[in-house]
Each structure stands twice: as C-alpha cells, then as structure tokens.
C-alpha positions as CSV (number, residue, x, y, z in Angstrom):
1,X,-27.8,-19.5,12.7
2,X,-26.7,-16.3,10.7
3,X,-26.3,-17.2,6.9
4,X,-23.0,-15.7,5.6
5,X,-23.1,-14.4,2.0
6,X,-20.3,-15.5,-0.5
7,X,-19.2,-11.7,-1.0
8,X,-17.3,-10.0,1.3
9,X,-19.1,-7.2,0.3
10,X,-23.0,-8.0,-0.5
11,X,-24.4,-4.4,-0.6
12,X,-21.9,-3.8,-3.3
13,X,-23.9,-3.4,-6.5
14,X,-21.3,-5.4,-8.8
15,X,-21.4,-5.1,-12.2
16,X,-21.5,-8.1,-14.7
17,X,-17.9,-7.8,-15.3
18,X,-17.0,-7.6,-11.9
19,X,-19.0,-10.7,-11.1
20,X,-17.0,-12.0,-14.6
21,X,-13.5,-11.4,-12.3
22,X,-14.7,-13.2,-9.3
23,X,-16.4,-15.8,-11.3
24,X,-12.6,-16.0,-13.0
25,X,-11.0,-15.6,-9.5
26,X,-12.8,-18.4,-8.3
27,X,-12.0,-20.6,-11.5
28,X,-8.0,-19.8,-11.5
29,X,-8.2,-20.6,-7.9
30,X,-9.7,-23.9,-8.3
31,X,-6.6,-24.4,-11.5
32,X,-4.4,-23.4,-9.0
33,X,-4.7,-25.7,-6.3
34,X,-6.3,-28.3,-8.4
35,X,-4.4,-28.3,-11.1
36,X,-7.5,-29.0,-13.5
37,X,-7.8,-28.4,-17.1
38,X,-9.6,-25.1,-18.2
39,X,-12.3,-27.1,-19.9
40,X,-13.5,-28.7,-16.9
41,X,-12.7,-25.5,-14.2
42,X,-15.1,-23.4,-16.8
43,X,-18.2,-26.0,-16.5
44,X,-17.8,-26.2,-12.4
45,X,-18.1,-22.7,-12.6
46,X,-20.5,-21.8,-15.3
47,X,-22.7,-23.9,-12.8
48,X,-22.8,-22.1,-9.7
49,X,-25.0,-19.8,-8.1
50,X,-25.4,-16.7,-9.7
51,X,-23.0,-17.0,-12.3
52,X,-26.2,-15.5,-15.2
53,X,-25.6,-12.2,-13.5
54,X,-21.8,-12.5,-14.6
55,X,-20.7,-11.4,-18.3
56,X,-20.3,-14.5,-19.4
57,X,-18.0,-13.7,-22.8
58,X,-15.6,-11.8,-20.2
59,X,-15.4,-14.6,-17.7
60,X,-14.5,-16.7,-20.9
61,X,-12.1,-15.1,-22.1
62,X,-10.4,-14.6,-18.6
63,X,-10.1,-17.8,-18.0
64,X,-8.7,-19.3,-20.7
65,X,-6.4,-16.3,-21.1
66,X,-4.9,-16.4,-17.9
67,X,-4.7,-20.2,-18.2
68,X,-3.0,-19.8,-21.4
69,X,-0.8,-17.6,-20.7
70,X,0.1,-17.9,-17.6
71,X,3.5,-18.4,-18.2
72,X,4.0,-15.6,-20.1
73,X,2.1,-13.8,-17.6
74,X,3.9,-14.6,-14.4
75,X,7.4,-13.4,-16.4
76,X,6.0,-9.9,-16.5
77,X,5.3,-9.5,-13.4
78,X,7.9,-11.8,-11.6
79,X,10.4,-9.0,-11.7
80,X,8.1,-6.8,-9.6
81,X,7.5,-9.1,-6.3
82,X,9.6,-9.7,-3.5
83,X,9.2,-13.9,-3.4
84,X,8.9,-16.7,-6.2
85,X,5.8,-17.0,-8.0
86,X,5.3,-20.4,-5.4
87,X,4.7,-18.3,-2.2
88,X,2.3,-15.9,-3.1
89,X,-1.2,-17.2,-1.8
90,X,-3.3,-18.6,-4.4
91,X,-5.6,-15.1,-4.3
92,X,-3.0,-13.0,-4.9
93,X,-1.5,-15.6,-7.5
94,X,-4.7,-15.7,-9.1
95,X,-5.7,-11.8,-9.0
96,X,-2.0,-11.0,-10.4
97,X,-3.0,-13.2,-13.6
98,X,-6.2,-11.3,-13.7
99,X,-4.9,-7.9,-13.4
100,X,-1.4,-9.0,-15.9
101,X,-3.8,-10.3,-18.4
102,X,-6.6,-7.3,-18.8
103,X,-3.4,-4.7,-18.6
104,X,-2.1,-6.9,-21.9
105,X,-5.3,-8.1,-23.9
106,X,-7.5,-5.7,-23.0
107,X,-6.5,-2.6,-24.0
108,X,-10.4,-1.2,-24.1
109,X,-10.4,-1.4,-20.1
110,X,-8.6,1.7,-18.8
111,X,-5.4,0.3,-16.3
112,X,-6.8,2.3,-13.7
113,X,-10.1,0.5,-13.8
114,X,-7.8,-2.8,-14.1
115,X,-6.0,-2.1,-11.0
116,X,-9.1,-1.2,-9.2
117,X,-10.5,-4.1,-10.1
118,X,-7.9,-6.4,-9.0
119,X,-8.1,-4.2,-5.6
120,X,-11.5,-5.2,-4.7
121,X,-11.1,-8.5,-5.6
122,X,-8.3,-9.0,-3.2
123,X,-10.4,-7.1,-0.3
124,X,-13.1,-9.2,-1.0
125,X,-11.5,-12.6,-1.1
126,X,-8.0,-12.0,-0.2
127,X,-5.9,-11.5,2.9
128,X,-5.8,-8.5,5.3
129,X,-3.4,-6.5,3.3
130,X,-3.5,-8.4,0.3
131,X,-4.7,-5.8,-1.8
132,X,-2.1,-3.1,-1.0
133,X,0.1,-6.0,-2.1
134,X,-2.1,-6.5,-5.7
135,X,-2.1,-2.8,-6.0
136,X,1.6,-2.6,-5.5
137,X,2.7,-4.8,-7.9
138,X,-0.4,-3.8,-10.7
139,X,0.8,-0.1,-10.5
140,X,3.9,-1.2,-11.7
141,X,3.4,-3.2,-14.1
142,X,0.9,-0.7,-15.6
143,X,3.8,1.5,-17.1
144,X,5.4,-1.5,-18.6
145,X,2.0,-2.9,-20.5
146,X,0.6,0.0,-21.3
147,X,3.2,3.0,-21.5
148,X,1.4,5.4,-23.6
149,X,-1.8,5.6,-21.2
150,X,0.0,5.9,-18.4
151,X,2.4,8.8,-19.6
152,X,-0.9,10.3,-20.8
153,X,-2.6,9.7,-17.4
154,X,0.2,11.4,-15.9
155,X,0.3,14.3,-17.9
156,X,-3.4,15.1,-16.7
C-alpha cells in the first residue's frame, strides 16, 4: 500500500510561516465545521505531526485573529463574492479569513506575498479551481486594505 503524504505538495520546501498558514488552515477548518472554541482548536493542533517546523507565534496569532474577527472579517470581503458567506466550502471560507486577516494586521507581509499565500493554500487543500477563486476575491480586496501599497505596486 502507497502511503499518501498530508501535502498536496511534499517536495515543496515550505517555510515556517507557510506551515504556520496550513497549521491555521487546518485549525479554522476544524472551528468551522466544529464550531469549537479557539482555545481548544489551538491545543488539537499545536499537537500534531510536525507542527515544531511551523512558526509557532504566527500560527497564534492567526488563529485567534481570524477567530476573533471573523466577523469583521467576512464584511470586508462579503461584497466581493458571488454567494453568502454559508456556501463557500470551508477551505475557501477558511483561506478567505486567512488572506482578509494578514492584508489587515499584518501590514509587514507584502499583499502580494498574502495573496500568494492564500493561493497555495487553496491548491494544496482546496478544490480544483479553488484558488483562482481565493485569488479572485484576495486581489480585490488588496486595494481596499492596503491602498497605498497597491497604488505604489502599480506605479512600478
């Protein structure tokens, strides 16, 4: 019997904050569908395989970020999908509160790395086309979180 890895792509060398955002992935997933606090989503995961190779801090704050302001979170981006927030697939759902959150609170992270990000997270765990979906959405919400950097991309 073949053993399947857990990554859709395992040759990938994934950084520690990438393995943070599927780590986080992973963790809003379980919220989602669950419906768990963040408390007890964070220890599950802080336990599985692999997660010492994640950033740790990153995955933290994520989590709890996205958790916390997920309502806030799903009102910027709302506008920008074509269905309620209740049929989007849970990856998509999830990665959306990933890529919303980083584009607000983490203003160090370029929005083109953000986006990216969010990308490969949908190819990895997501549906077929689910990332030109992600990307979709994330390239417009870009302008309206972070206005400056984009005009300033732009110009380049």
């Amino acid at each position: 019997m073949i053993e399947k890895n857990l990554h859709a792509n395992p040759s990938k060398n994934r950084t520690p904050r990438h393995r943070a955002r599927e780590f986080a992935l992973q963790g809003l997933y379980q919220w989602l569908l669950n419906n768990e606090d963040a408390a007890t989503v964070v220890n599950h995961i802080r336990a599985a395989h692999g997660f010492d190779k994640a950033d740790g801090d990153h995955f933290t704050v994520l989590l709890y970020g996205a958790i916390k302001d997920s309502v806030a979170l799903r009102a910027t981006f709302a506008p920008l999908i074509d269905r309620g927030i209740n049929e989007l697939s849970p990856i998509e759902h999830a990665v959306l509160l990933i890529g919303a959150y980083e584009l607000k609170n983490n203003l160090d992270i370029p929005y083109r790395v953000v986006i990216n990000e969010a990308v490969e997270l949908t190819k990895s765990f997501g549906g077929i086309d689910g990332h030109k979906y992600v990307n979709g959405v994330l390239d417009k919400l870009a302008p309206r979180l972070r206005a400056d950097e984009v005009a300033a991309d732009k110009k380049r």
